[in-house]
PDB file of N, CA, C and O in Angstrom:
ATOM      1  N   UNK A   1      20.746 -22.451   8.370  1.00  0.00           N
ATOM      2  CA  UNK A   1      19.702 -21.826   9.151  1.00  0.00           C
ATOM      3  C   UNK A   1      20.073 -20.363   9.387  1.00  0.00           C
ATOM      4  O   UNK A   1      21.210 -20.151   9.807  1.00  0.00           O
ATOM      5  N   UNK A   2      19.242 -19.309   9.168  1.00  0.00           N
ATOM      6  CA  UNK A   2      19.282 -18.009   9.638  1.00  0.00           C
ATOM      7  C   UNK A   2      19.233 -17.779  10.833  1.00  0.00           C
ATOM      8  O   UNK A   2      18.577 -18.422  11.653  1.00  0.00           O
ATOM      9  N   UNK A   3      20.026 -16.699  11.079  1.00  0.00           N
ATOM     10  CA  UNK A   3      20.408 -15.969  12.632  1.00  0.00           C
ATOM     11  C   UNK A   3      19.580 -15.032  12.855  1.00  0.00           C
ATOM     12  O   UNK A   3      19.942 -14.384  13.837  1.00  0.00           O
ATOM     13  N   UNK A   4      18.534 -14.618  12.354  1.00  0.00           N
ATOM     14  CA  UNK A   4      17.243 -13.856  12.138  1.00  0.00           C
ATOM     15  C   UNK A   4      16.150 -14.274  12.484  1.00  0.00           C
ATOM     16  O   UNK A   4      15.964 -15.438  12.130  1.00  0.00           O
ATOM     17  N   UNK A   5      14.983 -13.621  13.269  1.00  0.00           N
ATOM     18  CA  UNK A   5      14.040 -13.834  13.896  1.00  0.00           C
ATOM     19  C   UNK A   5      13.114 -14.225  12.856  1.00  0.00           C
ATOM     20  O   UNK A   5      12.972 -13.519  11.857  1.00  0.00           O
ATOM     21  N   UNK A   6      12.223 -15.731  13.090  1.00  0.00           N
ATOM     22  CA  UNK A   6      11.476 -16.348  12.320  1.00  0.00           C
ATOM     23  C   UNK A   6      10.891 -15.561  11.086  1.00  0.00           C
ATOM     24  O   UNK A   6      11.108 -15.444   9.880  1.00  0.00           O
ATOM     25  N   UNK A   7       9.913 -15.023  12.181  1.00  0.00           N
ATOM     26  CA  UNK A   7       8.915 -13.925  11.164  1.00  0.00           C
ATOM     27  C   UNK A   7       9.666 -12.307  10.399  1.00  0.00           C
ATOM     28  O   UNK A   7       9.149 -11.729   9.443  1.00  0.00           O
ATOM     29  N   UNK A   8      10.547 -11.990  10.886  1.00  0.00           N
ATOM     30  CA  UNK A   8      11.030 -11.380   9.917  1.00  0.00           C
ATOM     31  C   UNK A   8      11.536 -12.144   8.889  1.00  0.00           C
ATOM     32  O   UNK A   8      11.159 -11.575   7.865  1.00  0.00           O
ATOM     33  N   UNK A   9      12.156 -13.079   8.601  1.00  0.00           N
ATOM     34  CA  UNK A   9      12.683 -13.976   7.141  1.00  0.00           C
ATOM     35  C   UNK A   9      11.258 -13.927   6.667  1.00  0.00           C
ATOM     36  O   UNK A   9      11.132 -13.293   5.619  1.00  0.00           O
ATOM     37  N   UNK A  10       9.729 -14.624   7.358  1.00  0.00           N
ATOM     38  CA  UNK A  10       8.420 -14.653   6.772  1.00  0.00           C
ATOM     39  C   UNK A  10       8.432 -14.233   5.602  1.00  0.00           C
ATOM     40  O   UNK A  10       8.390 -14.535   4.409  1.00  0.00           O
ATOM     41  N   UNK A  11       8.569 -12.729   6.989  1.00  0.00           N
ATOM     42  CA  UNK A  11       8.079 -11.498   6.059  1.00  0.00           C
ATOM     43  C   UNK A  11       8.666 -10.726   4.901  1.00  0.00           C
ATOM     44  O   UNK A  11       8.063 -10.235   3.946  1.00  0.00           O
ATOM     45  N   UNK A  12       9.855 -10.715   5.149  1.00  0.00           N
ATOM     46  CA  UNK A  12      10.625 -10.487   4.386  1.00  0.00           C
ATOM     47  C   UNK A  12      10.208 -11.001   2.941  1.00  0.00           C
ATOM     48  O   UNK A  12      10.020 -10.282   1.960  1.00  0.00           O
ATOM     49  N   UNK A  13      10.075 -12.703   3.013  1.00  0.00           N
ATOM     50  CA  UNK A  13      10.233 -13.012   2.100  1.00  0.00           C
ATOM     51  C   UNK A  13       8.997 -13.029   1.216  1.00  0.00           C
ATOM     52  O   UNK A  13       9.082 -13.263   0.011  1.00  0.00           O
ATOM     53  N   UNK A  14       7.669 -12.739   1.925  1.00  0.00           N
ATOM     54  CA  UNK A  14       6.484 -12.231   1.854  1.00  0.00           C
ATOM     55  C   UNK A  14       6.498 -10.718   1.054  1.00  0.00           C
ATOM     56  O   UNK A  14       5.572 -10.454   0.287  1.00  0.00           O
ATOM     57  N   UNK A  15       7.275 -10.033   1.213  1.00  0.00           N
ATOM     58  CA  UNK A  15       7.545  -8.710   0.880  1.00  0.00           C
ATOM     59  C   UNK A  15       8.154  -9.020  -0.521  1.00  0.00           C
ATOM     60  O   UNK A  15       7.771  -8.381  -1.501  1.00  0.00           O
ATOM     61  N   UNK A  16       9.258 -10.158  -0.643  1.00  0.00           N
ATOM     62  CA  UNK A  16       9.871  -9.945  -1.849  1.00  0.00           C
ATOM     63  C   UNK A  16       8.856 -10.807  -3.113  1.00  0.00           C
ATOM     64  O   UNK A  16       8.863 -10.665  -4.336  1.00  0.00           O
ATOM     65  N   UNK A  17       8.130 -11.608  -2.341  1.00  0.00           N
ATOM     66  CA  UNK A  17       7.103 -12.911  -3.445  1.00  0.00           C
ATOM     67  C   UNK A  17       6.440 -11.259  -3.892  1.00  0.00           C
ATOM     68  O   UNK A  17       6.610 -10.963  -5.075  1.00  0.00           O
ATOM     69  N   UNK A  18       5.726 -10.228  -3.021  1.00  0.00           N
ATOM     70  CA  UNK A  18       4.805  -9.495  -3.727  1.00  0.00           C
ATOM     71  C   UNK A  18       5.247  -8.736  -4.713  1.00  0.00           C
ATOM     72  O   UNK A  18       4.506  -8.479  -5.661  1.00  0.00           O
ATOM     73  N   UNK A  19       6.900  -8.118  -4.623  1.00  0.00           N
ATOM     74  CA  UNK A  19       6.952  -7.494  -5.609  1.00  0.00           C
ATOM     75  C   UNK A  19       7.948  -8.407  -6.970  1.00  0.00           C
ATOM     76  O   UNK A  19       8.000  -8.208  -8.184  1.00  0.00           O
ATOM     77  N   UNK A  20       8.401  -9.081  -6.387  1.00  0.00           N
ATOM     78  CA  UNK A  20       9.811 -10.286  -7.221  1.00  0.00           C
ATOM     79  C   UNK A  20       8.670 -11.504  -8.215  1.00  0.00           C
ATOM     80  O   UNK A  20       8.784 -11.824  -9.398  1.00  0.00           O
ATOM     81  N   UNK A  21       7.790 -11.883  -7.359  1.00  0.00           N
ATOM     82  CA  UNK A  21       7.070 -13.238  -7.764  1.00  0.00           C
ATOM     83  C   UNK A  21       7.097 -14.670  -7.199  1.00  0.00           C
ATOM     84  O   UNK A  21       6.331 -15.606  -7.432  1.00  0.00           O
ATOM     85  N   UNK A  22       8.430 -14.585  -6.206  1.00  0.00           N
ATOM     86  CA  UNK A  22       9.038 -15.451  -5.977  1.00  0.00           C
ATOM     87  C   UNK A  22      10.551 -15.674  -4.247  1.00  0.00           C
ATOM     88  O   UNK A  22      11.393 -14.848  -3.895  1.00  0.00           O
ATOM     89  N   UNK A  23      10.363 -16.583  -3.858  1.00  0.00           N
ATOM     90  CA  UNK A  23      10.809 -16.021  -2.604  1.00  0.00           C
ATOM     91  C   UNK A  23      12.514 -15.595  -2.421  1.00  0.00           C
ATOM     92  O   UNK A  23      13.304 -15.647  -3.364  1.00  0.00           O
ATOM     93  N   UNK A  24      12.790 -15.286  -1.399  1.00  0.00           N
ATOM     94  CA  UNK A  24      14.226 -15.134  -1.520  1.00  0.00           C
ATOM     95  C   UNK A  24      15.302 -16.053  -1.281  1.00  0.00           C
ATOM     96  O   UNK A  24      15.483 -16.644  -0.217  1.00  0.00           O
ATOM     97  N   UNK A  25      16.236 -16.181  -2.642  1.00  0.00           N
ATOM     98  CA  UNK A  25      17.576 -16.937  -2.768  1.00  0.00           C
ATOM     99  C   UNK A  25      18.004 -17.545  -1.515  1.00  0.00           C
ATOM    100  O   UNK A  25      18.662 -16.774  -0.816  1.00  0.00           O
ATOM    101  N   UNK A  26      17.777 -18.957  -0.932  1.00  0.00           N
ATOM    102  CA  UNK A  26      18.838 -19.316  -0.011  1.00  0.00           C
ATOM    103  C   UNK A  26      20.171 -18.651   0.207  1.00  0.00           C
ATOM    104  O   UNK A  26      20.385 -18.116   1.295  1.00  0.00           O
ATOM    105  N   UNK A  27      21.033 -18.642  -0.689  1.00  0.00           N
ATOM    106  CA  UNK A  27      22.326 -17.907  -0.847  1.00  0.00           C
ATOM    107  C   UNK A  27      22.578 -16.868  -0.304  1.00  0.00           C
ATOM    108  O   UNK A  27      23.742 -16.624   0.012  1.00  0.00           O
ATOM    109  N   UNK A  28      21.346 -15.788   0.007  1.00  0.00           N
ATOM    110  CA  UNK A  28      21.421 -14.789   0.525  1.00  0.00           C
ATOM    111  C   UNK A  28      21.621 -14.709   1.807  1.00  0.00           C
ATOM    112  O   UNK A  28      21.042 -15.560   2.483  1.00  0.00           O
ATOM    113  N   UNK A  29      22.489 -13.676   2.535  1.00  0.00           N
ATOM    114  CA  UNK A  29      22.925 -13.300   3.889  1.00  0.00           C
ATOM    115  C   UNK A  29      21.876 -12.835   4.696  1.00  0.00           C
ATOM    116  O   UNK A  29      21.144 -11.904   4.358  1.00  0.00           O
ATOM    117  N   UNK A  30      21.786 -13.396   5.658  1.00  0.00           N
ATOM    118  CA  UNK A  30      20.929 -12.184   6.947  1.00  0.00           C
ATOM    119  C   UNK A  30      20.764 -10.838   6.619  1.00  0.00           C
ATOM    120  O   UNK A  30      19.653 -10.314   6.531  1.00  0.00           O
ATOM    121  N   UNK A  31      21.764 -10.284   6.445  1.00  0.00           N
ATOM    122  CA  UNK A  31      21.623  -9.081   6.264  1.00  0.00           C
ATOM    123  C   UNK A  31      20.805  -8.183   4.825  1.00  0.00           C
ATOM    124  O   UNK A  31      20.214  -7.107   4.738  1.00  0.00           O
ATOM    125  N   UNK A  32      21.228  -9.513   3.632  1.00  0.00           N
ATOM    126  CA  UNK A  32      20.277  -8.914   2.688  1.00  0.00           C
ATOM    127  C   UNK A  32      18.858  -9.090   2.751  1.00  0.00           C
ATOM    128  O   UNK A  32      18.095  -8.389   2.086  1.00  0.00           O
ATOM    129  N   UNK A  33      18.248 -10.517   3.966  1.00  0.00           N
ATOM    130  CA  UNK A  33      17.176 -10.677   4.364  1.00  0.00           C
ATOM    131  C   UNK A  33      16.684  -9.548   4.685  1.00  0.00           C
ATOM    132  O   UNK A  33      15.675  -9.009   4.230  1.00  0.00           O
ATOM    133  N   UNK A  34      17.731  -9.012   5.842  1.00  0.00           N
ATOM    134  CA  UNK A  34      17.211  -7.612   6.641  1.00  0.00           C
ATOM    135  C   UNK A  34      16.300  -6.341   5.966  1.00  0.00           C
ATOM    136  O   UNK A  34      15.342  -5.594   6.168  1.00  0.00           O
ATOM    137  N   UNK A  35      17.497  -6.742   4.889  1.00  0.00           N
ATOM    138  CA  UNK A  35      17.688  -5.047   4.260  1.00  0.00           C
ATOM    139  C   UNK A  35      16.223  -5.135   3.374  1.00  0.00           C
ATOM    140  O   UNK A  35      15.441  -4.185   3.405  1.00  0.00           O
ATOM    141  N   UNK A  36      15.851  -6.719   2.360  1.00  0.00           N
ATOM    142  CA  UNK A  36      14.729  -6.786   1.990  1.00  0.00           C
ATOM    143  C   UNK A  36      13.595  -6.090   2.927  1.00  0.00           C
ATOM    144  O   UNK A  36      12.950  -5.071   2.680  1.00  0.00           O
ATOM    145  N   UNK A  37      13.548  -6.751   3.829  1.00  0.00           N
ATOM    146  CA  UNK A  37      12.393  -6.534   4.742  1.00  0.00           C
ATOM    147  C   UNK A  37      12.310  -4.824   5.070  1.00  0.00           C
ATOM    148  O   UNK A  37      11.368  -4.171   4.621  1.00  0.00           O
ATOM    149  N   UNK A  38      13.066  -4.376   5.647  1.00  0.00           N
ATOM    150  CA  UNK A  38      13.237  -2.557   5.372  1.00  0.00           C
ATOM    151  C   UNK A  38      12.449  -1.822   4.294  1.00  0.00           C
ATOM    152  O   UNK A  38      11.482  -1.063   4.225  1.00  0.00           O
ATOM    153  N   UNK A  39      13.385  -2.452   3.433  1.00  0.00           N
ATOM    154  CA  UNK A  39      13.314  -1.576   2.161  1.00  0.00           C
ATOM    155  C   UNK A  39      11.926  -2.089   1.472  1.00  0.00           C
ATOM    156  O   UNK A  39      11.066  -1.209   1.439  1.00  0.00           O
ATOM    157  N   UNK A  40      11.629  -3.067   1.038  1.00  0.00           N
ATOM    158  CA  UNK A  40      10.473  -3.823   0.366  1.00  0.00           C
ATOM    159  C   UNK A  40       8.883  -3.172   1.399  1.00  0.00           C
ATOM    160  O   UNK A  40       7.925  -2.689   0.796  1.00  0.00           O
ATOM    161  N   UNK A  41       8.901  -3.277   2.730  1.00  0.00           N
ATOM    162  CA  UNK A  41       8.485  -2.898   3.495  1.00  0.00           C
ATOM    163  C   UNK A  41       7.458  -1.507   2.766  1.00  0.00           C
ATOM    164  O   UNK A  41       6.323  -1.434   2.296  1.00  0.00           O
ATOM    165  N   UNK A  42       9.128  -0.085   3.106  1.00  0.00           N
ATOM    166  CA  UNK A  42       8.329   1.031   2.363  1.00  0.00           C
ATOM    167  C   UNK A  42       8.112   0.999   0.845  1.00  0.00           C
ATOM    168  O   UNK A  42       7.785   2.009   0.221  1.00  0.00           O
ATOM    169  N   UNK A  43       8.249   0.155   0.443  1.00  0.00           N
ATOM    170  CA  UNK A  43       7.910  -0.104  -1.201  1.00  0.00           C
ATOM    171  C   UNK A  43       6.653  -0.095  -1.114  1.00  0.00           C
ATOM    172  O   UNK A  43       6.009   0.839  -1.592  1.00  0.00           O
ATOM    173  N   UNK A  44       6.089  -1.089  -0.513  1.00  0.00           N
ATOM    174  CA  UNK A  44       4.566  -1.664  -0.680  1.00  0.00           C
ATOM    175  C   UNK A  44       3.771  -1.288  -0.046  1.00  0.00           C
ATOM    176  O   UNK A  44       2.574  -1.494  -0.245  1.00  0.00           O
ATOM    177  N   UNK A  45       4.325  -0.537   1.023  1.00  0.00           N
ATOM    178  CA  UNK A  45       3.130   0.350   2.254  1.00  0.00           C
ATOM    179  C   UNK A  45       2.292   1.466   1.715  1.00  0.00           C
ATOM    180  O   UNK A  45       2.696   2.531   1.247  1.00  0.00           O
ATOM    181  N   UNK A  46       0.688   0.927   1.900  1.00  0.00           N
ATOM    182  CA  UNK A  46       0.290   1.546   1.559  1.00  0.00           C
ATOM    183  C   UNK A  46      -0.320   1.576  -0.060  1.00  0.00           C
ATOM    184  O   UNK A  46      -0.880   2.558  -0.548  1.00  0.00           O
ATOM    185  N   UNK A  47      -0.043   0.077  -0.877  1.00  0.00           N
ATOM    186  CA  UNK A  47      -0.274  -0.036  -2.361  1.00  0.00           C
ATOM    187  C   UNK A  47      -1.104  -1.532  -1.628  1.00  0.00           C
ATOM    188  O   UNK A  47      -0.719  -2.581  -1.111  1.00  0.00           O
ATOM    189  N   UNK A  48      -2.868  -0.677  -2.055  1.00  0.00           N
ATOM    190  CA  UNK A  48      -3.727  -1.850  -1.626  1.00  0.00           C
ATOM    191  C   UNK A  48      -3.463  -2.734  -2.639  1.00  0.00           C
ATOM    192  O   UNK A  48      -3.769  -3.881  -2.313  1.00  0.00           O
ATOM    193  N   UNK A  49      -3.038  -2.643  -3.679  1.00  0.00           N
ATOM    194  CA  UNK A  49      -3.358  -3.615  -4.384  1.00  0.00           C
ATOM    195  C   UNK A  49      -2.011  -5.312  -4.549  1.00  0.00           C
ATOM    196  O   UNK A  49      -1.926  -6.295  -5.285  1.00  0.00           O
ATOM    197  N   UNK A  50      -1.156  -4.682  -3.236  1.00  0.00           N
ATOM    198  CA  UNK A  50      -0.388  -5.619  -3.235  1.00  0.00           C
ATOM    199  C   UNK A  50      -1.114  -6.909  -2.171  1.00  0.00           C
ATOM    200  O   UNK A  50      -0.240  -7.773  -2.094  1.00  0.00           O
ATOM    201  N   UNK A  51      -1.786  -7.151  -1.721  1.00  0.00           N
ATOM    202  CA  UNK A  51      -2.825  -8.484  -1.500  1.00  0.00           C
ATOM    203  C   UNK A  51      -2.687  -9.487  -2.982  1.00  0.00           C
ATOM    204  O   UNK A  51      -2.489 -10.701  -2.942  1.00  0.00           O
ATOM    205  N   UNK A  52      -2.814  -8.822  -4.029  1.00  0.00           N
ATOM    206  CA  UNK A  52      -3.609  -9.440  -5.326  1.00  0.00           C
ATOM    207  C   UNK A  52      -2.095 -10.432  -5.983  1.00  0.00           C
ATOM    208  O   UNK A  52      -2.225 -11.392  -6.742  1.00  0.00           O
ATOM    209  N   UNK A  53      -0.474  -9.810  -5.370  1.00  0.00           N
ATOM    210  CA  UNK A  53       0.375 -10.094  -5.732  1.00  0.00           C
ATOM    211  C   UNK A  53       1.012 -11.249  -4.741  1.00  0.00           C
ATOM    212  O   UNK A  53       2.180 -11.619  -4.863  1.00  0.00           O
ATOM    213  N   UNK A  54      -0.278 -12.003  -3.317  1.00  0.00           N
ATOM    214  CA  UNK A  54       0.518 -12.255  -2.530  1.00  0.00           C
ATOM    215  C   UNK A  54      -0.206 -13.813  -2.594  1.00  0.00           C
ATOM    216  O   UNK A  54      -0.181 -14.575  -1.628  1.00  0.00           O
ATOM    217  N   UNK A  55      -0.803 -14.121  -3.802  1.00  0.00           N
ATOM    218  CA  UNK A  55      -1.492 -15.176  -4.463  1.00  0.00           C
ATOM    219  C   UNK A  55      -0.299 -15.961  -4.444  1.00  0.00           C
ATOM    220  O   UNK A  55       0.722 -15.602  -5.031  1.00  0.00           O
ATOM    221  N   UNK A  56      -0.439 -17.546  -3.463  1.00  0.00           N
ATOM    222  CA  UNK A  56       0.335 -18.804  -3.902  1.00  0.00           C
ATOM    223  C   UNK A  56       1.492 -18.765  -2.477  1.00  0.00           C
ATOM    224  O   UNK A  56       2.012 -19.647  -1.794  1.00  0.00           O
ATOM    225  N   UNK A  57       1.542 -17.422  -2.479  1.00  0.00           N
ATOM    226  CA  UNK A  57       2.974 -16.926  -0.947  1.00  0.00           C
ATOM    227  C   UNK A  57       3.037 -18.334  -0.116  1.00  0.00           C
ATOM    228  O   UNK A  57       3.901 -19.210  -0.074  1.00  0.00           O
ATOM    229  N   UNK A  58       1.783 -18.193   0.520  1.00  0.00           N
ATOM    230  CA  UNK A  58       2.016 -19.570   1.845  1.00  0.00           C
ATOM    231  C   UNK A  58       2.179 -21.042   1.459  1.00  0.00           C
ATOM    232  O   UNK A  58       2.431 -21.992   2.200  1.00  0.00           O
ATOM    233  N   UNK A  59       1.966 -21.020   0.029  1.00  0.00           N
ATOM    234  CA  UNK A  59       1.746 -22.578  -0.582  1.00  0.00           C
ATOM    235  C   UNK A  59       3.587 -22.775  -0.420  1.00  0.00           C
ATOM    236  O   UNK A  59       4.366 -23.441   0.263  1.00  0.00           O
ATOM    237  N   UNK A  60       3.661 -21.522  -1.745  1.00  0.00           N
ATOM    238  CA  UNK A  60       5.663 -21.368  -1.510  1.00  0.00           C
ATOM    239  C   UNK A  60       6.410 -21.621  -0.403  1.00  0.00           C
ATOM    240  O   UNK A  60       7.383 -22.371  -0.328  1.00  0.00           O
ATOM    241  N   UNK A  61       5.910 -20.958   0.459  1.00  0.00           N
ATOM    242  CA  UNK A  61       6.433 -20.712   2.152  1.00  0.00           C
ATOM    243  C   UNK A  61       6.512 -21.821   2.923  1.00  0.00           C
ATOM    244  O   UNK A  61       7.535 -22.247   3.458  1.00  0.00           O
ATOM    245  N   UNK A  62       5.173 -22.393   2.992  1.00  0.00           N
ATOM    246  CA  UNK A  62       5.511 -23.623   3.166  1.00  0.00           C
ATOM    247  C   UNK A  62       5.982 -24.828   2.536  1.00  0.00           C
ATOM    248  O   UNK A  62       6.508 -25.720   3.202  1.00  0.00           O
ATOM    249  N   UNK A  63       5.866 -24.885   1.618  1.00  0.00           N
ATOM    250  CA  UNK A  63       7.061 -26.057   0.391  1.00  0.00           C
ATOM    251  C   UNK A  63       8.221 -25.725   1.204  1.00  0.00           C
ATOM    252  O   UNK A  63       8.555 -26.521   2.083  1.00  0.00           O
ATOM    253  N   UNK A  64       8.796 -24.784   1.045  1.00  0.00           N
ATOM    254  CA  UNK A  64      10.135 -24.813   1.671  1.00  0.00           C
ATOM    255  C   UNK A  64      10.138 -24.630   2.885  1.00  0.00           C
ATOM    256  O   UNK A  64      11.307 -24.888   3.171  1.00  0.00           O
ATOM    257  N   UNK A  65       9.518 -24.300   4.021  1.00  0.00           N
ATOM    258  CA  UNK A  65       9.750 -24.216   5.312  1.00  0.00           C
ATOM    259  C   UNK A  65       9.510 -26.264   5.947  1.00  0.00           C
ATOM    260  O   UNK A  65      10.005 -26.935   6.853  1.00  0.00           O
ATOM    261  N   UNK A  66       8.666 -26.485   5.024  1.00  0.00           N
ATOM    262  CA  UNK A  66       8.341 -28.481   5.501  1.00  0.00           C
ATOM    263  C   UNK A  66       9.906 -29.042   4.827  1.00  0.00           C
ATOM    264  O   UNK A  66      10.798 -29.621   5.447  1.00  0.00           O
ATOM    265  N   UNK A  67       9.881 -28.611   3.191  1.00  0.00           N
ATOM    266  CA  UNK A  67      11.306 -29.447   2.994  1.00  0.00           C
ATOM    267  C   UNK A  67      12.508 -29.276   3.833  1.00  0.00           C
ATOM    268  O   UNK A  67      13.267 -30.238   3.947  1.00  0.00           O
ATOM    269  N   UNK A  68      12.894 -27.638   4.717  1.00  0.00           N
ATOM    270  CA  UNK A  68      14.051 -28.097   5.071  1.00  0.00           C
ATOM    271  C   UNK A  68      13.955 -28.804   6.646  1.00  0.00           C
ATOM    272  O   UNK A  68      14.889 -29.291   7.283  1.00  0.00           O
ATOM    273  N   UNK A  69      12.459 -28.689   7.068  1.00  0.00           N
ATOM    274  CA  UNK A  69      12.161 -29.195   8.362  1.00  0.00           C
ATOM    275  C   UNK A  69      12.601 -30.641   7.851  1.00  0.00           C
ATOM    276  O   UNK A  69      13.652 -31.086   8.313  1.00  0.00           O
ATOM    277  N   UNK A  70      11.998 -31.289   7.081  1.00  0.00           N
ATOM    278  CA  UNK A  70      12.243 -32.788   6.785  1.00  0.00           C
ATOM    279  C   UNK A  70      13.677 -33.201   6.727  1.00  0.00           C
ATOM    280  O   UNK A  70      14.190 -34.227   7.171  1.00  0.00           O
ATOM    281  N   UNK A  71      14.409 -31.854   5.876  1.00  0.00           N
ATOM    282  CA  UNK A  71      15.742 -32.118   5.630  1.00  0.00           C
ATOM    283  C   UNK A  71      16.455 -32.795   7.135  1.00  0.00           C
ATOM    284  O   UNK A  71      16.991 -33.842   7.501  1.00  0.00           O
ATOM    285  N   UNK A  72      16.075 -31.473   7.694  1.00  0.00           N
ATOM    286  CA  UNK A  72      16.757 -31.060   9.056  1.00  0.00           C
ATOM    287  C   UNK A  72      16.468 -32.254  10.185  1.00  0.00           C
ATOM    288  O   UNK A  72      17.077 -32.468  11.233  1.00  0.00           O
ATOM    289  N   UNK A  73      15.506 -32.849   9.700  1.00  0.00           N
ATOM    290  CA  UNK A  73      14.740 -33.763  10.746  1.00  0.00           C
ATOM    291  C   UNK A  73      15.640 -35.069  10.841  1.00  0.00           C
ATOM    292  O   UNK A  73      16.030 -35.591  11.885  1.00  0.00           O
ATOM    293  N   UNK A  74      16.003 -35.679   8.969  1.00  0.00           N
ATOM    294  CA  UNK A  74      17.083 -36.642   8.438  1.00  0.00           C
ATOM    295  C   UNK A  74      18.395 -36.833   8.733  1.00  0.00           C
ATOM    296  O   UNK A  74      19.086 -37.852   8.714  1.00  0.00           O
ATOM    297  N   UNK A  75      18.744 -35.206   9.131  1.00  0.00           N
ATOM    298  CA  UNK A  75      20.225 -35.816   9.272  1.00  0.00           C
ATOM    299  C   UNK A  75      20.216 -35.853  11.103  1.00  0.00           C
ATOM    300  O   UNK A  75      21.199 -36.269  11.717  1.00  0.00           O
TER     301      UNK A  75
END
């Protein structure tokens, strides 16, 4: 579980599906969460056409936000 406030991981990872395709690596640290969210942030600010790249995000988001709830629920 991350030490990071809900909706920043979201978003973050919202930020990286628009420009990556795809969400961000479990493996990854808080801090590279962070730094996504920053940086990805001024990437896309301001490029209307990143909506068109954010096709499927919540389907993703939630697949994995229910599996590790379930996980988490099991043990």
């Amino acid at each position: 579980m991350r030490n990071i406030p809900p909706h920043i991981e979201k978003e973050a990872n919202r930020f990286y599906w628009i420009v990556k395709g795809h969400l961000i690596p479990d493996e990854w640290s808080d801090k590279d969460v962070e730094g996504i969210y920053d940086s990805y942030m001024k990437r896309i600010w301001g490029n209307h056409e990143n909506i068109v790249q954010e096709h499927d995000f919540e389907a993703a988001w939630s697949d994995k936000y229910d599996t590790f709830e379930k996980t988490k629920t099991l043990k």
